[in-house]
C-alpha positions as CSV (number, residue, x, y, z in Angstrom):
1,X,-10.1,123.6,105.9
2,X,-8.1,124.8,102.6
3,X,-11.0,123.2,100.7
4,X,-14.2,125.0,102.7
5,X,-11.9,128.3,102.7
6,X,-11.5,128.2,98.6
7,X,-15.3,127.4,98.1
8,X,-15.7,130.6,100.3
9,X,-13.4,132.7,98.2
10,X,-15.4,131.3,95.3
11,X,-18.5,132.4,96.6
12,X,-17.1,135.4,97.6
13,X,-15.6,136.0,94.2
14,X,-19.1,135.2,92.3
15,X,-20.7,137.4,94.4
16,X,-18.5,140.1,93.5
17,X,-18.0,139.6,89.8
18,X,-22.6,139.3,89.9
19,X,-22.5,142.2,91.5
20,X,-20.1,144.3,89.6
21,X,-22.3,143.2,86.5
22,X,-25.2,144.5,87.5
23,X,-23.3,147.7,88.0
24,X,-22.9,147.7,84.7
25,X,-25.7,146.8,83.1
26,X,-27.0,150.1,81.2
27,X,-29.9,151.5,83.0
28,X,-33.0,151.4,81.0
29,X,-34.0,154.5,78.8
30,X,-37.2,156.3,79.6
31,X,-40.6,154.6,78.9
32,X,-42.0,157.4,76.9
33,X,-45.8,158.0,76.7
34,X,-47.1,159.9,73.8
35,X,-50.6,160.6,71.7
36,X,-50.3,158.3,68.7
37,X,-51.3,161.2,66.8
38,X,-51.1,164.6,66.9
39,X,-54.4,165.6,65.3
40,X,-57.1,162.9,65.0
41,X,-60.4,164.1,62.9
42,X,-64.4,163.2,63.9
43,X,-66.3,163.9,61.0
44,X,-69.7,164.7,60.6
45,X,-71.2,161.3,59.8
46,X,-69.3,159.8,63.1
47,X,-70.5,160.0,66.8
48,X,-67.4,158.8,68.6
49,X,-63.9,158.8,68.4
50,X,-61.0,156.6,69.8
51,X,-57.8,158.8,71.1
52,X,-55.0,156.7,71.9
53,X,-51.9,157.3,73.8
54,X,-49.0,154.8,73.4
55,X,-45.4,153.3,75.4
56,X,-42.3,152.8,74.1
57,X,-42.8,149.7,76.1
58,X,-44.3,147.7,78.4
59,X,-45.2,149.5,81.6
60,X,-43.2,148.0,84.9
61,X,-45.9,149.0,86.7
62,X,-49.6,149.9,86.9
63,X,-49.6,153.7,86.2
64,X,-52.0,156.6,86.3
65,X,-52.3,158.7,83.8
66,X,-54.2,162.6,83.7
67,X,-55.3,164.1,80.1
68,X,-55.8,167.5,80.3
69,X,-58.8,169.0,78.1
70,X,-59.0,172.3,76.2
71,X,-62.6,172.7,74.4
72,X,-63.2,175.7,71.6
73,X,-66.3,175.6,70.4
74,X,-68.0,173.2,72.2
75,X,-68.8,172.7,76.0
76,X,-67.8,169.1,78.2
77,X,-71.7,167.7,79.0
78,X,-73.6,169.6,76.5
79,X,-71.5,169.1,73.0
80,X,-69.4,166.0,74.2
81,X,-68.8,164.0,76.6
82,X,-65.5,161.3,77.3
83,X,-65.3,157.4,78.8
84,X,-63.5,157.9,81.3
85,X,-65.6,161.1,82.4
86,X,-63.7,164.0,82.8
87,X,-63.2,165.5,86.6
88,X,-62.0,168.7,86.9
89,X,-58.5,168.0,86.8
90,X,-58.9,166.3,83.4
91,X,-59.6,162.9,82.6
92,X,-58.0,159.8,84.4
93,X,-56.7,157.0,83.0
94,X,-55.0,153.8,84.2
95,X,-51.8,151.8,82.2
96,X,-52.3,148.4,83.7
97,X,-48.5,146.7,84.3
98,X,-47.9,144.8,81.5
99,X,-49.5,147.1,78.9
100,X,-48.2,149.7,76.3
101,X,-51.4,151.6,75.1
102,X,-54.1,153.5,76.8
103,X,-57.2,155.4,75.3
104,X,-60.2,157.1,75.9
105,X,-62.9,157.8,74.2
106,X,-64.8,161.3,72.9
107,X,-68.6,161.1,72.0
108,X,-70.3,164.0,70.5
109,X,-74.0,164.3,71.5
110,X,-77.0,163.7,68.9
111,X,-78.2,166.3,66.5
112,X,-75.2,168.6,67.7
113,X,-74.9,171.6,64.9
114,X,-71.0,172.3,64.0
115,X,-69.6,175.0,62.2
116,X,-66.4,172.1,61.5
117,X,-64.0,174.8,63.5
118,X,-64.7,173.5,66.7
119,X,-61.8,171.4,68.5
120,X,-60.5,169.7,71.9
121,X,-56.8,170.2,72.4
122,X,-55.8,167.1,75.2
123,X,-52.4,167.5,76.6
124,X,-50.4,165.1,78.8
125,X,-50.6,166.3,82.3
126,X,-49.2,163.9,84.5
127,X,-47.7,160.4,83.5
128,X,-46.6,159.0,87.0
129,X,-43.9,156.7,86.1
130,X,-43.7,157.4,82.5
131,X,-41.9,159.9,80.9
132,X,-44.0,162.7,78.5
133,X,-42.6,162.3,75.1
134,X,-42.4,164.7,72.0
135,X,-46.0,163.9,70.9
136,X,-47.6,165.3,74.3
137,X,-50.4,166.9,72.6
138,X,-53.5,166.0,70.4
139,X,-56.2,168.0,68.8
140,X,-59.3,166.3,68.1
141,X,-61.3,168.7,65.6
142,X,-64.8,168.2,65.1
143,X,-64.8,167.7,61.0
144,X,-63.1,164.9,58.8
145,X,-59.5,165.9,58.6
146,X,-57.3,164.9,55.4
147,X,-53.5,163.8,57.5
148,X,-50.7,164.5,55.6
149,X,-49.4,161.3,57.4
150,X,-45.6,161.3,58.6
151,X,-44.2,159.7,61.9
152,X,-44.7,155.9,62.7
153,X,-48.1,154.8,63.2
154,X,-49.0,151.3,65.3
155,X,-51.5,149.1,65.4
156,X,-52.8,147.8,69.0
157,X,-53.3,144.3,68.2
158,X,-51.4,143.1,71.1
159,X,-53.1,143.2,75.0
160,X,-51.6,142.6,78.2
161,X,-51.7,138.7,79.6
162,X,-49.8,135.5,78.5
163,X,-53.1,134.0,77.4
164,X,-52.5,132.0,73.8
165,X,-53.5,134.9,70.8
166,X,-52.2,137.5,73.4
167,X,-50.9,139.4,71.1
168,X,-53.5,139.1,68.6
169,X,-56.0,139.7,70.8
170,X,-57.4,142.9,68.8
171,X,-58.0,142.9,64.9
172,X,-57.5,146.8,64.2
173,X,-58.8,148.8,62.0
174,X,-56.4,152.4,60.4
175,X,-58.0,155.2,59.4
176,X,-55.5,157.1,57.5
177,X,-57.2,160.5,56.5
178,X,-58.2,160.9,60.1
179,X,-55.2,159.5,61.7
180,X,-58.0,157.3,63.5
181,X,-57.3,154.0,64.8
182,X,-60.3,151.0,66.6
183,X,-59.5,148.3,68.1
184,X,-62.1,145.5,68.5
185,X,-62.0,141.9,70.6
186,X,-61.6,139.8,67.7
187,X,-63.9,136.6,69.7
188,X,-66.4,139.3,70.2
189,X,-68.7,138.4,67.2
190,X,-69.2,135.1,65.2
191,X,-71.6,136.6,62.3
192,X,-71.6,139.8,60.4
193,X,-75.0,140.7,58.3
194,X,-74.3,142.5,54.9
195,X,-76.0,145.9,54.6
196,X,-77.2,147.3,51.3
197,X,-79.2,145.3,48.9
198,X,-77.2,142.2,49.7
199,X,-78.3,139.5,51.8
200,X,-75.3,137.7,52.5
201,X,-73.5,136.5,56.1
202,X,-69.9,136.6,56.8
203,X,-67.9,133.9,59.6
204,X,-65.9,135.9,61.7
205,X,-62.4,135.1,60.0
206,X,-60.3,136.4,63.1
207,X,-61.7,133.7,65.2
208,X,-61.6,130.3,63.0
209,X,-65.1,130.1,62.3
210,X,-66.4,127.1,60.5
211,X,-69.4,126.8,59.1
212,X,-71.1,123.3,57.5
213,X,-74.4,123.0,55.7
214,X,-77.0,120.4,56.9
215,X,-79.9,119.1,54.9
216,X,-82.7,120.4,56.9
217,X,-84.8,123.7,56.7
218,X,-86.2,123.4,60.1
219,X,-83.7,124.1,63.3
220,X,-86.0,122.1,65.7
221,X,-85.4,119.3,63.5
222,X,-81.7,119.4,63.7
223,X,-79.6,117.0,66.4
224,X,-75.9,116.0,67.4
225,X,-76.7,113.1,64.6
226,X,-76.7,115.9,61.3
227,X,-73.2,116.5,62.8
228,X,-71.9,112.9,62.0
229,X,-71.0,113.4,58.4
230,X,-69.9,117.1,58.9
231,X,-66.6,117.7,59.5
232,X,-65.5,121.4,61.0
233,X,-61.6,120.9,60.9
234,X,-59.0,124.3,60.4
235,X,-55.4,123.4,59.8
236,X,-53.4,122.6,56.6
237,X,-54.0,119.4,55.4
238,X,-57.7,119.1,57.2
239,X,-60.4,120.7,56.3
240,X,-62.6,121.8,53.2
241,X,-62.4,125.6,51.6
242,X,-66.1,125.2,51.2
243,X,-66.6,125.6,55.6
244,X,-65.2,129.2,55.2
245,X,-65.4,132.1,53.2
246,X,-63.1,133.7,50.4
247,X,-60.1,135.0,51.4
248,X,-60.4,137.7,48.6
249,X,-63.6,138.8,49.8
250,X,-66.2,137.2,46.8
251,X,-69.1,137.5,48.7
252,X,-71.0,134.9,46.2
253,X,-68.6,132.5,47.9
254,X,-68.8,132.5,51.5
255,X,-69.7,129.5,53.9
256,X,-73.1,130.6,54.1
257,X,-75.3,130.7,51.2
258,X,-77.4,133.8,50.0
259,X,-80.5,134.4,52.4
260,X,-83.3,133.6,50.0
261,X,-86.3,135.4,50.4
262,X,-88.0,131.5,51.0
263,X,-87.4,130.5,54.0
264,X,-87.4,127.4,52.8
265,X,-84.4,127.2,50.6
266,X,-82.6,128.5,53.9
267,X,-80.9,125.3,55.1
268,X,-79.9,125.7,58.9
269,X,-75.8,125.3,59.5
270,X,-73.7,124.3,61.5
271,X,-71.3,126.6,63.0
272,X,-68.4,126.3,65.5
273,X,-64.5,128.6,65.9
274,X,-61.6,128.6,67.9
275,X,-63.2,127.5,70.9
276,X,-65.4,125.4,70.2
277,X,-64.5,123.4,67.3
278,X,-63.4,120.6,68.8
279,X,-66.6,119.4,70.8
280,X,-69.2,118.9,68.5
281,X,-72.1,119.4,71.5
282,X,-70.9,122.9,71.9
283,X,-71.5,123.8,68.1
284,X,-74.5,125.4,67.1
285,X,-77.0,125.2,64.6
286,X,-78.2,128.3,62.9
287,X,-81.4,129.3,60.7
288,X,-80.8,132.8,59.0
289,X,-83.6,133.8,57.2
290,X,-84.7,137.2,55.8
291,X,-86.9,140.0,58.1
292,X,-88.2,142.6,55.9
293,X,-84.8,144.4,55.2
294,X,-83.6,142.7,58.0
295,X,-82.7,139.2,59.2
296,X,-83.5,136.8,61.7
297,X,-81.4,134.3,63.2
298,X,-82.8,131.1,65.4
299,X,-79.6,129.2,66.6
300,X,-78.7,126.7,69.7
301,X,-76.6,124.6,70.5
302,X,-76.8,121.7,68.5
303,X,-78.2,119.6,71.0
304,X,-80.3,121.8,72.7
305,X,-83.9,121.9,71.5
306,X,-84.5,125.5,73.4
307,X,-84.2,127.9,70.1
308,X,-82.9,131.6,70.5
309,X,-84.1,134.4,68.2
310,X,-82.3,137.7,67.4
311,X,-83.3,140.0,65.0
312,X,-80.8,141.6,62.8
313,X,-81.2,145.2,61.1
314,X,-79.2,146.3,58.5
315,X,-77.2,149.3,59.6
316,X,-76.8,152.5,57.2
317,X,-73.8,153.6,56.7
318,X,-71.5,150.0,57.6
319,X,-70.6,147.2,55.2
320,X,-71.9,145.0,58.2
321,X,-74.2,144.5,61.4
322,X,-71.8,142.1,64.0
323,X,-73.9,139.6,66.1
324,X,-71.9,137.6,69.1
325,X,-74.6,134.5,69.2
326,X,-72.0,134.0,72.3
327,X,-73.8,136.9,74.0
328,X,-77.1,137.3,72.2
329,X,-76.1,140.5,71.1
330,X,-75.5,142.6,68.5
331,X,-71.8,144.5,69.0
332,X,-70.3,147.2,67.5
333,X,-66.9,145.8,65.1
334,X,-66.2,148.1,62.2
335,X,-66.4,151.6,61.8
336,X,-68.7,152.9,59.3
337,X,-68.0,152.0,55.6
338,X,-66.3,155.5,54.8
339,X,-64.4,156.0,57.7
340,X,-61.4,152.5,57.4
341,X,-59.1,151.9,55.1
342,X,-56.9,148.7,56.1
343,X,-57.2,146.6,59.2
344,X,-54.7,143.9,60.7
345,X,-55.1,140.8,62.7
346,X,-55.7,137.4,62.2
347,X,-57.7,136.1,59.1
348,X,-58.6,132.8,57.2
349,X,-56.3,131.9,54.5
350,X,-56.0,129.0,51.9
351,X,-52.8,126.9,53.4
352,X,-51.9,125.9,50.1
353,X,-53.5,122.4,50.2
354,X,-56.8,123.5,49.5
355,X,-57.6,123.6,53.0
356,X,-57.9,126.6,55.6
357,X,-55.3,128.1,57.3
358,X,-55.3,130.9,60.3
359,X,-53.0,133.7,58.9
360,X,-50.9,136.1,61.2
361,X,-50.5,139.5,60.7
362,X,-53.2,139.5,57.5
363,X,-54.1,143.3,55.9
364,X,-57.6,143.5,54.8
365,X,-58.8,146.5,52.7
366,X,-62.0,148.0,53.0
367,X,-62.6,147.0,49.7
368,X,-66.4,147.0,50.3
369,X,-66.4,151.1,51.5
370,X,-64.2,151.2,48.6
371,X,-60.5,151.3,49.3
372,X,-58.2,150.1,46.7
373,X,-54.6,149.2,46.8
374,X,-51.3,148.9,44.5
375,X,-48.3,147.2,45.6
376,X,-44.6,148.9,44.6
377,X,-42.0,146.4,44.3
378,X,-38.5,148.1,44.1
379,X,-34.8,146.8,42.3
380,X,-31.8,148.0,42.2
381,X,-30.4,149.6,39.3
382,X,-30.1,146.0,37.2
383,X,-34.0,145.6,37.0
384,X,-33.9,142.5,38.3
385,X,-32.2,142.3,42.1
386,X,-34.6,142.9,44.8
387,X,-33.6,146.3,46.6
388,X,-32.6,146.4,50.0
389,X,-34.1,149.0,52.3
390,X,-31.9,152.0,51.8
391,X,-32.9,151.6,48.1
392,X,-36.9,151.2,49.0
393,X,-36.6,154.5,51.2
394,X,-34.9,156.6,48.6
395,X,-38.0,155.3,46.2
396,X,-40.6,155.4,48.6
397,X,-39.5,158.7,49.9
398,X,-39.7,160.6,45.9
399,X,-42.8,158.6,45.3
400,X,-45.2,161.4,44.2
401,X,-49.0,161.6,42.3
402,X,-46.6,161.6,39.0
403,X,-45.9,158.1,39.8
404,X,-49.4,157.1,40.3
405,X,-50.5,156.4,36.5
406,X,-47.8,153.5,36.1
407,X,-50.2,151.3,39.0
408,X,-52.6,148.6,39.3
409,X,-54.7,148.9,42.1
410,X,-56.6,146.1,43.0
411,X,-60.2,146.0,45.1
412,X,-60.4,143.0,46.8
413,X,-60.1,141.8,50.4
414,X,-56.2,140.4,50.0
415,X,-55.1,142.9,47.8
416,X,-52.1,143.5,50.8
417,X,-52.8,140.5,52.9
418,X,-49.4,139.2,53.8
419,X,-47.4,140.1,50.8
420,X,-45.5,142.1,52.7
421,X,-44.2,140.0,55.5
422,X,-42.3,136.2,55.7
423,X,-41.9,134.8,59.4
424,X,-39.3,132.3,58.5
425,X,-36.6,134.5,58.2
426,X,-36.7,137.7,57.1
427,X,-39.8,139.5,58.4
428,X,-40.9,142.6,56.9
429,X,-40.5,142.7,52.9
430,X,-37.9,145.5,53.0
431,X,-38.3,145.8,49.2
432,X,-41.4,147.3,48.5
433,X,-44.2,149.9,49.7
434,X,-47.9,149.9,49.0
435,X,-50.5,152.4,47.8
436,X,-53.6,152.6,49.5
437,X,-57.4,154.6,47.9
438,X,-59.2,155.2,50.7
439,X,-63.1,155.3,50.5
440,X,-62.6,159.1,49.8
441,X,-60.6,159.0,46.9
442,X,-57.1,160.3,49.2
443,X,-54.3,158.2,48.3
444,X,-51.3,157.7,50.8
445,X,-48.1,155.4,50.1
446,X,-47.4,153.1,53.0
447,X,-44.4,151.4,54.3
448,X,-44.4,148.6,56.8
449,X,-41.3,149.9,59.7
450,X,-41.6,146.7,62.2
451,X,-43.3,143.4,63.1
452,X,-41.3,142.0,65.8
453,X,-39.8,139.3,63.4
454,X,-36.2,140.1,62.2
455,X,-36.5,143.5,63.5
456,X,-36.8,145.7,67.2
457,X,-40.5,145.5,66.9
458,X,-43.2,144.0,69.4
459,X,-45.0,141.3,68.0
460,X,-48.7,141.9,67.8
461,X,-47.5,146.1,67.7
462,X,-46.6,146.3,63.4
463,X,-45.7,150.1,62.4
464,X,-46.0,151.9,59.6
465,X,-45.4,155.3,58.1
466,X,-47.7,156.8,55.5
467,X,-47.7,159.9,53.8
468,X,-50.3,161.7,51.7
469,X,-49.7,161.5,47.7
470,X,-52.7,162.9,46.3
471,X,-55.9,164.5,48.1
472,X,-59.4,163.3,47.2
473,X,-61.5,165.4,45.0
């Protein structure tokens, strides 16, 4: 009896001391929803843009969401129109439980004449759950807007789910003079099609793409047997550099050879990524050859004898057309060439051992539109010890167009890559800053805040700040 009457008192006595901790565990803060930015710009040249709203984490819940509109200058159905569609109480949108960013999107209507003062102000109406934070506000103004930069910025690489490459599900692109930010599936494409004078074809880097050269000119010549001495490996230590393209954007080095204007110097390839690499039945074998200013593309899988064809224009105004061979399709990736300057996600890398490797967190410049970028390492007062981040700050902070004549910038694809981050350790580079050209000649200085290594950041969410040093001519 004394022994069943002291495991109740110690049941009774866990029970107590549980509950009296949960008592005192802190209640959360509020889950703040605001407009990533305050003024976002759609220039003339652009028929869309993407107006995001973000969390200061995860949602508990699935939450509704109503965006109030204010047009001047322009009228809902005949100027513009959103997705969602706007009702009359504004424009409903949806936070799905797990999430931390929500958008919508604003399309202007073809051959619409502007004056460039015309505007949409979009307020936060109603956040259910959520709480409306300081940045409850947005104007989108129909002309190309220079931002002076300021707050933190983030990039929406992560979605909701648990599914491997959750959180780098996205590979996002930054506009910085328009405070503009797109998102894109990074599986949705396997090719991209060069525009301009150039015929030359890109492997989608954010998806492990592969690509091996056969001997054959003719696709309905090709079986699973031209696979035998091709090997379409990713990982340091297997693989060959000569199956992907260069990392620093040397387009007279990619996987793919130039498309000759003979078709038959055009050897078919074969072609596999991240999902299916691993079977050789499910690559596929691909014929690119040249279609006026075009291309066309016959591909199948490599054992099928049934051959697809998709025609590929090249599109004005963007480094690249995107195909999905996937879906048959051509899909929309990049914005046009003058309207990104840096985009994160996942990219193909040298490992080190001459062999690829798939790089987190990798900045790419727009180096084709014609973005340039300088990197600002900071010391102390020595000269020689690395500074710590009060010291970057105070430099970063007084960095002004004086400054600018003492910098390299470079024009290649990896001029930022991962320079500024370590995962082992450390995370974010705390002692230096980087200045970005962007297409238009507007130079910003850019800091990287967090990465969700070593810091309070959200994997898959980095921030920066930027700020505007000099304005374009």
């Amino acid at each position: 009896m004394k022994k069943m009457a002291a495991s109740i008192l110690l049941v009774f006595g866990l029970a107590i001391v549980l509950n009296s901790c949960k008592k005192d565990d802190p209640p959360l803060p509020p889950n703040n929803i605001n407009f990533q930015a305050a003024e976002i710009g759609l220039g003339a040249s652009e028929t869309e843009a993407t107006v995001t709203l973000t969390l200061s984490r995860e949602a508990d819940e699935a939450t509704s969401v109503t965006i109030g509109l204010e047009p001047s200058g322009v009228i809902y159905g005949t100027d513009f129109t959103t997705t969602p569609e706007a009702s009359a109480s504004g424009i409903s949108l949806s936070v799905p439980a797990g999430s931390n960013t929500v958008s919508f999107k604003v399309t202007k209507k073809p051959e619409l004449l502007l004056s460039g003062g015309e505007t949409i102000k979009f307020s936060i109406a109603e956040a259910g759950t959520l709480a409306i934070g300081s940045v409850k506000e947005a104007t989108l103004s129909f002309a190309t807007i220079v931002s002076e930069g300021g707050s933190s910025f983030v990039f929406p690489g992560k979605i909701t789910g648990s599914a491997p490459g959750s959180n780098y599900a996205n590979m996002v692109f930054i506009d910085l003079s328009n405070n503009a930010v797109v998102a894109a599936d990074r599986k949705s494409w396997n090719l991209g099609f060069k525009s301009g004078s150039d015929f030359r074809v890109v492997l989608n880097h954010a998806y492990q793409s592969v690509a091996g050269v056969t001997t054959k000119t003719d696709i309905t010549q090709v079986t699973e047997a031209d696979a035998d001495d091709i090997e379409l490996n990713f990982a340091p230590g297997d693989g060959s550099l000569d199956n992907v393209d260069d990392w620093t954007g040397d387009l007279t080095k990619t996987a793919i050879a130039e498309i000759s204007a003979n078709d038959n110097e055009n050897k078919v390839y074969l072609l596999a990524s991240e999902s299916t690499r691993a079977t050789k039945s499910d690559w596929l074998k691909v014929k690119i050859t040249r279609n006026g200013d075009g291309y066309k593309v016959q591909y199948a899988k490599i054992g099928e004898t049934a051959i697809k064809t998709l025609e590929v224009p090249k599109k004005e105004d963007y480094n690249f057309t995107f195909v999905s061979l996937e879906n048959n399709t051509i899909v929309d990736v990049e914005p046009k060439a003058a309207s990104w300057d840096i985009q994160w996600g996942y990219s193909t890398y040298n490992s080190g051992l001459n062999t690829p490797y798939w790089f987190q967190d990798f900045i790419i410049l727009n180096y084709i539109g014609g973005a340039q970028a300088a990197e600002v390492v900071v010391f102390e007062a020595d000269g020689t010890t690395p500074a710590v981040e009060a010291t970057t700050i105070t430099r970063f902070n007084a960095f002004a167009e004086s400054d600018l004549a003492g910098l390299t910038f470079l024009s290649t694809r990896d001029a930022v890559a991962g320079k500024w981050r370590s995962t082992i350790g450390s995370g974010i580079k705390r002692d230096r800053f980087y200045v970005i050209k962007d297409p238009s000649g507007n130079i910003y200085k850019l800091r990287f805040l967090k990465m969700g290594v070593g810091d309070t950041g959200e994997r898959g969410r980095p921030e920066i700040e930027f700020k505007l040093v000099k304005k374009g001519s």
